[in-house]
Backbone atoms as SQL, in Angstrom:
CREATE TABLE atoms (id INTEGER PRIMARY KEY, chain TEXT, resi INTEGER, resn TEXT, atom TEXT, x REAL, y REAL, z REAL);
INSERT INTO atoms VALUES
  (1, 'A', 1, 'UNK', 'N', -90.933, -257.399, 125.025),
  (2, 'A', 1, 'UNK', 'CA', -90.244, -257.961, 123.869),
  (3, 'A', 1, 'UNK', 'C', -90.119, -259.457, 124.089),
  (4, 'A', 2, 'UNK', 'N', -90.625, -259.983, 123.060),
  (5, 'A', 2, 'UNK', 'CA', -90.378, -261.512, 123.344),
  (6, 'A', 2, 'UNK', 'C', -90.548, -262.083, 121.900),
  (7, 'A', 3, 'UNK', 'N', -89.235, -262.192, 121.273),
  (8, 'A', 3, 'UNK', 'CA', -88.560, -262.736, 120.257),
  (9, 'A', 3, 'UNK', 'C', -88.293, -263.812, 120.242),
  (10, 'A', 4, 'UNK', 'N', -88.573, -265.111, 119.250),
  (11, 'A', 4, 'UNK', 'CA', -88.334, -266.425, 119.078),
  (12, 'A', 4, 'UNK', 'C', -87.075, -266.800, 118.472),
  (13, 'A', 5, 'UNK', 'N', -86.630, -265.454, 117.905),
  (14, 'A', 5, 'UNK', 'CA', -85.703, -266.313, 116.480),
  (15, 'A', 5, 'UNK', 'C', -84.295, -265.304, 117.092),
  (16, 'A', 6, 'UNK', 'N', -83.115, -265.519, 117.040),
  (17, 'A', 6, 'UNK', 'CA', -82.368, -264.631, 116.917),
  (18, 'A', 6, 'UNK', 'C', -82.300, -263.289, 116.417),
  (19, 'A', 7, 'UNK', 'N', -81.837, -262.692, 117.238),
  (20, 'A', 7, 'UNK', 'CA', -82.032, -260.716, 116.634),
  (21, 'A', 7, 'UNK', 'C', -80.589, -260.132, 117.510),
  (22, 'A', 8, 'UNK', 'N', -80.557, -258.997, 117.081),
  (23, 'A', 8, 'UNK', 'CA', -79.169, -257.952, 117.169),
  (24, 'A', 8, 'UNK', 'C', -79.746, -256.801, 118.173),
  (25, 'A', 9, 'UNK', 'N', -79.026, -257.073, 119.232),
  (26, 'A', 9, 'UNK', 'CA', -78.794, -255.511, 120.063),
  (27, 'A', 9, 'UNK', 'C', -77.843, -254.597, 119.481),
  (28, 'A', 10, 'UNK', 'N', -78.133, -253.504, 119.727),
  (29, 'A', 10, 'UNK', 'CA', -77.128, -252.116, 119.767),
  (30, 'A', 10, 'UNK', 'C', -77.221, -251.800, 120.915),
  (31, 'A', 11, 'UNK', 'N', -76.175, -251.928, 121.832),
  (32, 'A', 11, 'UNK', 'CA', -75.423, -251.390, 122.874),
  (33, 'A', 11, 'UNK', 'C', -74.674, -250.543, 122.705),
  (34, 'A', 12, 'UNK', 'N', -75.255, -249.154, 123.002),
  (35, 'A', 12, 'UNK', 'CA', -75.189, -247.611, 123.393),
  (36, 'A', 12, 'UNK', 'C', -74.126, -247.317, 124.281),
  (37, 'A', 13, 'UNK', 'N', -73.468, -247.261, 125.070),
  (38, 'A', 13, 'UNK', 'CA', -72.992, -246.897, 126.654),
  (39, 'A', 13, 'UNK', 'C', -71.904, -245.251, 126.202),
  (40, 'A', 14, 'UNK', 'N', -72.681, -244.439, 127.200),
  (41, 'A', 14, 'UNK', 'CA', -71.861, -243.286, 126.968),
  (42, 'A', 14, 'UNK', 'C', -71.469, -242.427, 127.942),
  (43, 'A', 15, 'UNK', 'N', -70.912, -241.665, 128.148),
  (44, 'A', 15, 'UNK', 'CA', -71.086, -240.482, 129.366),
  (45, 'A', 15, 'UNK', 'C', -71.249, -239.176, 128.295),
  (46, 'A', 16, 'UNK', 'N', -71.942, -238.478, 129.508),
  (47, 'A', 16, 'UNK', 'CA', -72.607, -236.956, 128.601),
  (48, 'A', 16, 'UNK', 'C', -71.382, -235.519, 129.165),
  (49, 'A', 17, 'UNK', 'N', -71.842, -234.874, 128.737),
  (50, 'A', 17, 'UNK', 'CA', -71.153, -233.242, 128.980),
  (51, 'A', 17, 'UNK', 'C', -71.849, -232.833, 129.770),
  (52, 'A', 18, 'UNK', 'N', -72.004, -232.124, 130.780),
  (53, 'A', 18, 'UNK', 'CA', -73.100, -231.209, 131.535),
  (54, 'A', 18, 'UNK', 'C', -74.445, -230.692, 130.942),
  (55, 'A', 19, 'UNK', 'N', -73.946, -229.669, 129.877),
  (56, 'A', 19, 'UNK', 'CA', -75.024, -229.390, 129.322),
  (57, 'A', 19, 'UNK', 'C', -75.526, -230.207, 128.333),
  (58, 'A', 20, 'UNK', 'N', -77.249, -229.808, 128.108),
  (59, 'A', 20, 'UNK', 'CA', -78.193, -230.807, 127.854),
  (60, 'A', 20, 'UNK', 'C', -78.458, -229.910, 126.063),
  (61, 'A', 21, 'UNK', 'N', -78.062, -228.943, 125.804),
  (62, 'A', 21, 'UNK', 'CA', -77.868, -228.442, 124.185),
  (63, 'A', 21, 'UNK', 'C', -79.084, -229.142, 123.157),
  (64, 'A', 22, 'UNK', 'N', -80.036, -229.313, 123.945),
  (65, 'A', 22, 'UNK', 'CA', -81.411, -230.006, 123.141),
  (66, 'A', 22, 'UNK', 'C', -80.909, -231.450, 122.805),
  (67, 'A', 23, 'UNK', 'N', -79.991, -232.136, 123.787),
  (68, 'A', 23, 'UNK', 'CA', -80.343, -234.014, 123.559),
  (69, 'A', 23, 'UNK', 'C', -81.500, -234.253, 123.781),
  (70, 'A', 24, 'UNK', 'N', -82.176, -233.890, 124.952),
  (71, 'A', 24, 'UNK', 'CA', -83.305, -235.182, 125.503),
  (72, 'A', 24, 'UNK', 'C', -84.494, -235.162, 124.481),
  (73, 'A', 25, 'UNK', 'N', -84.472, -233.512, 123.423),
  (74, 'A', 25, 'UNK', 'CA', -85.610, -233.356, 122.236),
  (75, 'A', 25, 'UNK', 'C', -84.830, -234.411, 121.639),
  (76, 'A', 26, 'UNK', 'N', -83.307, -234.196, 120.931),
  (77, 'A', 26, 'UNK', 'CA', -83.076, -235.177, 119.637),
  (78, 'A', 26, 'UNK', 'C', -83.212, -236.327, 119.892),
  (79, 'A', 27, 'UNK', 'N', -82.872, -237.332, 121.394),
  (80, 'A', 27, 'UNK', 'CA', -83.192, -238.581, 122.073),
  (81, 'A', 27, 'UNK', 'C', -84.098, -238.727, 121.761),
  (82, 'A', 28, 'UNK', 'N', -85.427, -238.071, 121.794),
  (83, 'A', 28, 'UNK', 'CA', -86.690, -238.554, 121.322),
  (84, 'A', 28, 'UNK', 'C', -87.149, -238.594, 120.200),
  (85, 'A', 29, 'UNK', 'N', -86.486, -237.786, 119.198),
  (86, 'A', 29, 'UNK', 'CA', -86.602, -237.799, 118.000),
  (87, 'A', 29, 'UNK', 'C', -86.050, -238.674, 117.244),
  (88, 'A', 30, 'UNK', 'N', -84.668, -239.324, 117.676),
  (89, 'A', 30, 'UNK', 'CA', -84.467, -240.516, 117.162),
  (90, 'A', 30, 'UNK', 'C', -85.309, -241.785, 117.732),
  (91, 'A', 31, 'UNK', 'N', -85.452, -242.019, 119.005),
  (92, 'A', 31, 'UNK', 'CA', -86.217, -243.114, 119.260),
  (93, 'A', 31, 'UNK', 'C', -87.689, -242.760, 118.600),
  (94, 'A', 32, 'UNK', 'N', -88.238, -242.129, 118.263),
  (95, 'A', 32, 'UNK', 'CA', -89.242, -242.010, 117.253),
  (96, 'A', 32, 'UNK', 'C', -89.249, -242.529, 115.776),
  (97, 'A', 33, 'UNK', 'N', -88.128, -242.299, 115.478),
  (98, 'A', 33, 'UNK', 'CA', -87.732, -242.227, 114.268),
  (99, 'A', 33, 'UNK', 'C', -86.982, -244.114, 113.619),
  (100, 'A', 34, 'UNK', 'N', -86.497, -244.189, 115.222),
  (101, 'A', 34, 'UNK', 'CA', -85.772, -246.019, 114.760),
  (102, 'A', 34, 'UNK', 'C', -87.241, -246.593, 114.844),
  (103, 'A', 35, 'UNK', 'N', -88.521, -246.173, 115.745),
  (104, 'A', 35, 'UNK', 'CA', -89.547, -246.800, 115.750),
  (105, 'A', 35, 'UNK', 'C', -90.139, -247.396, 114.295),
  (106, 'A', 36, 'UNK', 'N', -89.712, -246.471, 112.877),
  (107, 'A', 36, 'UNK', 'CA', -90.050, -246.366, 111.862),
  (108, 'A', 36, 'UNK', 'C', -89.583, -247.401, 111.339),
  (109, 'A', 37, 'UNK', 'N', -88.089, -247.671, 111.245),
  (110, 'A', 37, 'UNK', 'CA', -87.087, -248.376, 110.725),
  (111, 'A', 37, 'UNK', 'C', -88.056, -249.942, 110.037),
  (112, 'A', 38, 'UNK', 'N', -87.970, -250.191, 108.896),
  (113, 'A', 38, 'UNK', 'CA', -87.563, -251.731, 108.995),
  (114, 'A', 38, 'UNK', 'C', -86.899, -252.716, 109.573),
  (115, 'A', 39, 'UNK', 'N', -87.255, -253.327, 110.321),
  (116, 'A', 39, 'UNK', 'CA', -86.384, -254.087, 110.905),
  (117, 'A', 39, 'UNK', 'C', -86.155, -254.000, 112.542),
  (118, 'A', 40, 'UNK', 'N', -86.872, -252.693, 112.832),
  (119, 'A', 40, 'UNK', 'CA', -86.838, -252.065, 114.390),
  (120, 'A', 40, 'UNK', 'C', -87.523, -253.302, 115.325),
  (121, 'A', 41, 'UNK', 'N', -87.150, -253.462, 116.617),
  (122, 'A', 41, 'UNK', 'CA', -87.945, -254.437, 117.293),
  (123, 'A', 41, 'UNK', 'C', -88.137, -253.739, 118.572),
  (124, 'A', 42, 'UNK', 'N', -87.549, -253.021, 119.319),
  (125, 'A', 42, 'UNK', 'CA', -87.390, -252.324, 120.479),
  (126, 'A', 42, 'UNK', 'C', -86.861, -251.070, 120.920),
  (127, 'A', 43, 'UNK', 'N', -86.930, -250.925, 121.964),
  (128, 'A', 43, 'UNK', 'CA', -85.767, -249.878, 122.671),
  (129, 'A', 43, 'UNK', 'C', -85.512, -249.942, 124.122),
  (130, 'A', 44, 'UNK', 'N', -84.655, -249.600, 125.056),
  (131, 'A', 44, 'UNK', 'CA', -84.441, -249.843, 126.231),
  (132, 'A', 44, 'UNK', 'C', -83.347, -248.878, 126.638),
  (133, 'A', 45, 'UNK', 'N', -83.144, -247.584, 127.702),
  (134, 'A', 45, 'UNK', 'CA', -82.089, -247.183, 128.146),
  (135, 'A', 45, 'UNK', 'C', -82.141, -247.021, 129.675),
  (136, 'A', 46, 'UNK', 'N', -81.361, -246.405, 130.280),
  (137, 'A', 46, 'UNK', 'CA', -81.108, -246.180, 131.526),
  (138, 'A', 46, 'UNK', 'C', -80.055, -245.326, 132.041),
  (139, 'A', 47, 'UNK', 'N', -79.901, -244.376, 132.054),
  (140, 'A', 47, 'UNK', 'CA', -79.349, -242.907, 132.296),
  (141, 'A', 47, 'UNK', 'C', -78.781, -242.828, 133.581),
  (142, 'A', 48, 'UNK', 'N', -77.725, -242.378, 133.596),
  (143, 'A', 48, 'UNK', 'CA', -76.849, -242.439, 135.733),
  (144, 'A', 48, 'UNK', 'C', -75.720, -242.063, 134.858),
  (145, 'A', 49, 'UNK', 'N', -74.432, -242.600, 135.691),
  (146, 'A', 49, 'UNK', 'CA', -73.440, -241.826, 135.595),
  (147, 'A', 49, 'UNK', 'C', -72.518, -242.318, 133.946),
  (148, 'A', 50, 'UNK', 'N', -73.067, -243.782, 134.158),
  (149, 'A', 50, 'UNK', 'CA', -73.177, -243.856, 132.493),
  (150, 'A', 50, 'UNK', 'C', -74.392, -244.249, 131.911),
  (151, 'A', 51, 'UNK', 'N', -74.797, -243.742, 130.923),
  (152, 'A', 51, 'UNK', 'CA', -76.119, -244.039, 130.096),
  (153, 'A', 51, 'UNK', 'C', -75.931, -245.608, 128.933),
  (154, 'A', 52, 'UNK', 'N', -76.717, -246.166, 129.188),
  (155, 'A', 52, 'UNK', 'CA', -77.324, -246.804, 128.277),
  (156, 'A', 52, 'UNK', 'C', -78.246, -247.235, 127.525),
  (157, 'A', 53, 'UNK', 'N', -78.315, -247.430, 126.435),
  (158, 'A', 53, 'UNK', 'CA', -79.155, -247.508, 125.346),
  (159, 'A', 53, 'UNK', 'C', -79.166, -248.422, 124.420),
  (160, 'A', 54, 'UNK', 'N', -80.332, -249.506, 124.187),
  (161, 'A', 54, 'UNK', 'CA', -80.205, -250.530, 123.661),
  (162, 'A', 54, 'UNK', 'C', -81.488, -250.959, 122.515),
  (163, 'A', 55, 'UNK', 'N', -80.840, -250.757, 121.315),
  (164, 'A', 55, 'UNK', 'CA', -81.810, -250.871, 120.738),
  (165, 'A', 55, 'UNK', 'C', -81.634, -251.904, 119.782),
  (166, 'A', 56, 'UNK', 'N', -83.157, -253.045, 119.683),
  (167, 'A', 56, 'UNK', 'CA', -83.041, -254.757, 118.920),
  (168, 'A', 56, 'UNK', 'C', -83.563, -254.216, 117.481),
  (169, 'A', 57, 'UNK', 'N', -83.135, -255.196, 116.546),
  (170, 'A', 57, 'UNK', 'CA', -82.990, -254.992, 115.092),
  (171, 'A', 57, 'UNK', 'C', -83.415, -256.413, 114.391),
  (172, 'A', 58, 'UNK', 'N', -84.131, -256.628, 113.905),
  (173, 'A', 58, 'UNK', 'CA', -84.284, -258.348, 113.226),
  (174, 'A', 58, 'UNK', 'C', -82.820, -258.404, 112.727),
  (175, 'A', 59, 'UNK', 'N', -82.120, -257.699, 112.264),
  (176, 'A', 59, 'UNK', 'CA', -80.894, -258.031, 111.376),
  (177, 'A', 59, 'UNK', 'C', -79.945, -257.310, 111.128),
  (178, 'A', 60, 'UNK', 'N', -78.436, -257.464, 110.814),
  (179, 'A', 60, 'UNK', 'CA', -77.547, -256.532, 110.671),
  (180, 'A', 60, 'UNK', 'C', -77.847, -255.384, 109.685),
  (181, 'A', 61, 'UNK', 'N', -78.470, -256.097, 108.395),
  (182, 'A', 61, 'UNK', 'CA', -78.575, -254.546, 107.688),
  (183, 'A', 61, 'UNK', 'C', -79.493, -253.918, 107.794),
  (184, 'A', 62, 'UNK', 'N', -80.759, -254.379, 108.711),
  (185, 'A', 62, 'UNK', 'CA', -81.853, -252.766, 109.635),
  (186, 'A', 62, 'UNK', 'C', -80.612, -252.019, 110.092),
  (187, 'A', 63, 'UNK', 'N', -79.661, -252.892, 110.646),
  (188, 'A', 63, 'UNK', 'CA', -78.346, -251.834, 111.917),
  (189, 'A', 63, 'UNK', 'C', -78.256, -250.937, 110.830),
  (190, 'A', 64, 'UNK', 'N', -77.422, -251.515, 109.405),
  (191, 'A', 64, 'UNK', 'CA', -76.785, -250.656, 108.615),
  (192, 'A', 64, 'UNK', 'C', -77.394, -249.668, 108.212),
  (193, 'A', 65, 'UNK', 'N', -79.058, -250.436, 107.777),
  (194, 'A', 65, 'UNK', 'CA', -79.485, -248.863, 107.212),
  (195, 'A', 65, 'UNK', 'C', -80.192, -248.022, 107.821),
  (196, 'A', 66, 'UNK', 'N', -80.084, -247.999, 109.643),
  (197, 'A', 66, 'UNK', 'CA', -80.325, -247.145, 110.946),
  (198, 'A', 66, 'UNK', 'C', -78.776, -246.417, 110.597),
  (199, 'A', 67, 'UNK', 'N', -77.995, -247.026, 111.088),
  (200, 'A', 67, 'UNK', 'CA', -76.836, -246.189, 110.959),
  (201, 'A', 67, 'UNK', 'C', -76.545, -244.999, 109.731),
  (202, 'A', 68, 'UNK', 'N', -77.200, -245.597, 108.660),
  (203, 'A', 68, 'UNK', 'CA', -76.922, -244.524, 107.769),
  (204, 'A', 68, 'UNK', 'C', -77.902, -243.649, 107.436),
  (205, 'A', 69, 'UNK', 'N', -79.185, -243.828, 108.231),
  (206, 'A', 69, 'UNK', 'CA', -80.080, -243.117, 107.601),
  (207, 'A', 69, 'UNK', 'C', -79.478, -241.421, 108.142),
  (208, 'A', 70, 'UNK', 'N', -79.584, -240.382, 107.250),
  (209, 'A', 70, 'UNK', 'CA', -79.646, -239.347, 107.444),
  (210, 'A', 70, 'UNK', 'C', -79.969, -238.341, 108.380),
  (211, 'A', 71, 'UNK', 'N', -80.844, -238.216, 108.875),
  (212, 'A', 71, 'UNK', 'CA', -81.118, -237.702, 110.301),
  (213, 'A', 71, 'UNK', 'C', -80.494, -238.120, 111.556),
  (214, 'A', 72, 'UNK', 'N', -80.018, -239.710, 111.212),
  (215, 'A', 72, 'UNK', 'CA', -79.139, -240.190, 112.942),
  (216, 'A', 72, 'UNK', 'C', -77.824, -239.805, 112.312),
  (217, 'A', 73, 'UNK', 'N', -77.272, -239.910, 111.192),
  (218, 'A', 73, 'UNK', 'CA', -76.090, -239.376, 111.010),
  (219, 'A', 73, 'UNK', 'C', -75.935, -237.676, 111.691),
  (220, 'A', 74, 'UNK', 'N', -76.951, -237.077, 111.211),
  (221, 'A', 74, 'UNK', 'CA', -76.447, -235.984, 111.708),
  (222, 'A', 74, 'UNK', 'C', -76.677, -235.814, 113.110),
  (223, 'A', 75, 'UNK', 'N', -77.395, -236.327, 113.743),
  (224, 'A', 75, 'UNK', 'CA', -77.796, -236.614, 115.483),
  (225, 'A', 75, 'UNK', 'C', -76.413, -236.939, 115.875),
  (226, 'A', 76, 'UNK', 'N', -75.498, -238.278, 115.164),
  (227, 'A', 76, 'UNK', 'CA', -74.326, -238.463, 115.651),
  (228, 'A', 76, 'UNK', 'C', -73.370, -237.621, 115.533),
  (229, 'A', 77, 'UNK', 'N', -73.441, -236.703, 114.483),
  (230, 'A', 77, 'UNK', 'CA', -72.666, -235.834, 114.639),
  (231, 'A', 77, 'UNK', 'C', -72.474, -234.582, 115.955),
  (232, 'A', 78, 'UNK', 'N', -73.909, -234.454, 115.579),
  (233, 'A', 78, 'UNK', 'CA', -73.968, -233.616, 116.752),
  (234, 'A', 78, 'UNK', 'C', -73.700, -234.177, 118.432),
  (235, 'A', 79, 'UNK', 'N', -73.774, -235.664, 118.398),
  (236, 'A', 79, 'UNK', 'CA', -73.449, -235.829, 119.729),
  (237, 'A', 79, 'UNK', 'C', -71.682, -236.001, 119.439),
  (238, 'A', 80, 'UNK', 'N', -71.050, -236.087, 119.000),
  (239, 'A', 80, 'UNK', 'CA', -69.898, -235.871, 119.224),
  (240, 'A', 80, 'UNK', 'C', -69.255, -234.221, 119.890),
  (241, 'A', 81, 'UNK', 'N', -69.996, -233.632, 118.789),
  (242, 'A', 81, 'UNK', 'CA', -69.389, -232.441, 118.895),
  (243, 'A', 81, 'UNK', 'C', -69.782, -231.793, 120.841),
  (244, 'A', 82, 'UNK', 'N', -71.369, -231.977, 120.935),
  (245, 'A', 82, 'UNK', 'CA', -71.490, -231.189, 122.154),
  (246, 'A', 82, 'UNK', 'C', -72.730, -231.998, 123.262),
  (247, 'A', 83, 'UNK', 'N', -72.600, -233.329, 122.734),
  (248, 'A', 83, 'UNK', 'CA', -73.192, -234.320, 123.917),
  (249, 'A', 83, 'UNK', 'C', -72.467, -235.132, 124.495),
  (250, 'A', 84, 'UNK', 'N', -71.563, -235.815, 124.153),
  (251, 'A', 84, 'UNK', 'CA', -70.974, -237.084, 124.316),
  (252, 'A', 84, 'UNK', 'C', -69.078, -236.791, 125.012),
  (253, 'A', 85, 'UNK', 'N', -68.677, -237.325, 126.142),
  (254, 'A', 85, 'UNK', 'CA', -67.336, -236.923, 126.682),
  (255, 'A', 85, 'UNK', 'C', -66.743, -238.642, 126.074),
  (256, 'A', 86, 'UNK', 'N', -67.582, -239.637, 125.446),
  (257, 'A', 86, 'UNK', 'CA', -67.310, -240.874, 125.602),
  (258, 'A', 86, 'UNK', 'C', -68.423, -241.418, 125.446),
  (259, 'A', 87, 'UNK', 'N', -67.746, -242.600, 124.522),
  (260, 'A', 87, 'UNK', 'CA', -69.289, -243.924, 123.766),
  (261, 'A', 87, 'UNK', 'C', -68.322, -244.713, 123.215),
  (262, 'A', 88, 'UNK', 'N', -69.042, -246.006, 123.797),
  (263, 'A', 88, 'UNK', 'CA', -68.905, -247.242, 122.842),
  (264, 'A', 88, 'UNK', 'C', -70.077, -247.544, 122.693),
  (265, 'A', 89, 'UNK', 'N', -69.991, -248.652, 121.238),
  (266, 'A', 89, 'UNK', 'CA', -71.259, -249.500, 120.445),
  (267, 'A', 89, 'UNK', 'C', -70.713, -250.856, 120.260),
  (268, 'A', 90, 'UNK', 'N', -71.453, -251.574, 120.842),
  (269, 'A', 90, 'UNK', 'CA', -71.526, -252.893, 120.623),
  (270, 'A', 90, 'UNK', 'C', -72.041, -253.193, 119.898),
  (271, 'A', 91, 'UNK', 'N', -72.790, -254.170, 119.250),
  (272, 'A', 91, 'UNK', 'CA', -73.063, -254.918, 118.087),
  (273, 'A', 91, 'UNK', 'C', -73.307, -256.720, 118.758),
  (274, 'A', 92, 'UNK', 'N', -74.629, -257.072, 119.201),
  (275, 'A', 92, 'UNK', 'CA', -74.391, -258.221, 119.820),
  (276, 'A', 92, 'UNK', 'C', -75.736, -259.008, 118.959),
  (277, 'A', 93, 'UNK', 'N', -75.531, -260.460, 119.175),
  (278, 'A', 93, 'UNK', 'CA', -76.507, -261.361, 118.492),
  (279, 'A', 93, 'UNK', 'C', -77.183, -261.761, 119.482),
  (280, 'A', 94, 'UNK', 'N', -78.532, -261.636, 120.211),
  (281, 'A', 94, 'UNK', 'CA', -78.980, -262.106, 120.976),
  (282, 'A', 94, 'UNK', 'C', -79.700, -263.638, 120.389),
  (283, 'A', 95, 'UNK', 'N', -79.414, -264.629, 121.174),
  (284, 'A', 95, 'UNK', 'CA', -79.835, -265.497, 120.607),
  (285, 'A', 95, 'UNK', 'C', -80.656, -266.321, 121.663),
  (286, 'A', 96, 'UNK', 'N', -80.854, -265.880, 122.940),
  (287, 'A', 96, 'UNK', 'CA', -81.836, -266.479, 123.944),
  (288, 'A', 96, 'UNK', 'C', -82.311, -265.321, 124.412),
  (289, 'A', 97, 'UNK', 'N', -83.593, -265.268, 125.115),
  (290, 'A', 97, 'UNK', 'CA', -83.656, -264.180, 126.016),
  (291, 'A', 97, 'UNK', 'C', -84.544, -265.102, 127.012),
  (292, 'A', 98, 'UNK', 'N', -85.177, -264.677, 128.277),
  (293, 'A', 98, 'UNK', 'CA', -85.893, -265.046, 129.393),
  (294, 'A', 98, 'UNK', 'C', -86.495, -263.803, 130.662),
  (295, 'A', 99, 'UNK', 'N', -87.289, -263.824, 131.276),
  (296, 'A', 99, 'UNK', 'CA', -87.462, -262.618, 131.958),
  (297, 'A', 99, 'UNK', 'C', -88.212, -263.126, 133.120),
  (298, 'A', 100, 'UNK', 'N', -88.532, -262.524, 133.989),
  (299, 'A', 100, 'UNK', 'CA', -88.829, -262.902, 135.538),
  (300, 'A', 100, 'UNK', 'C', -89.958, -261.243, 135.738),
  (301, 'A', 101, 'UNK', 'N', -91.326, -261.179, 135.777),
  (302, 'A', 101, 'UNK', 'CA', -91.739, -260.558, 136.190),
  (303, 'A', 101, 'UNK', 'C', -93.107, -260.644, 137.566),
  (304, 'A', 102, 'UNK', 'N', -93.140, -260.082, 138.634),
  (305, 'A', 102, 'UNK', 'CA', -93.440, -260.247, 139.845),
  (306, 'A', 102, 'UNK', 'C', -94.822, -259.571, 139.263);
């Protein structure tokens, strides 16, 4: 990823329940699915004792109309009910980035 102009992370951070109740299928089915999005630019997570998940957006209302599209609504639902013990979402403006690869 290497963006010139300012863009929006979604910062994910959650802890899970034990059981796995078909997340890691719907995980992929949404990151399939934001791939679609207007406005989609990325994805990035990292899973341990808390998970994170970070996904870039050209703009707040790709966020809005990710958030509302229909299928992640009901994904979120369902992670409330029998994935999720705990989540926050950030909402950040990235406005530099830089990277170091060996």
């Amino acid at each position: 990823m290497n963006n010139t102009k300012p863009y929006y992370a979604v910062i994910f951070t959650s802890t899970r329940t034990e059981d796995d109740h078909g997340y890691s299928e719907m995980a992929q089915k949404m990151e399939d699915l934001a791939k679609k999005q207007s406005g989609y630019i990325d994805f990035e997570s990292a899973q341990g004792e808390v998970n994170i998940s970070i996904s870039y957006w050209e703009s707040l209302e790709a966020i809005m109309n990710w958030k509302a599209n229909a299928d992640h609504l009901l994904a979120q639902q369902k992670g409330i009910k029998e994935w999720y013990t705990w989540y926050k979402v950030r909402i950040c403006l990235v406005e530099r980035e830089y990277d170091f690869k060996k």
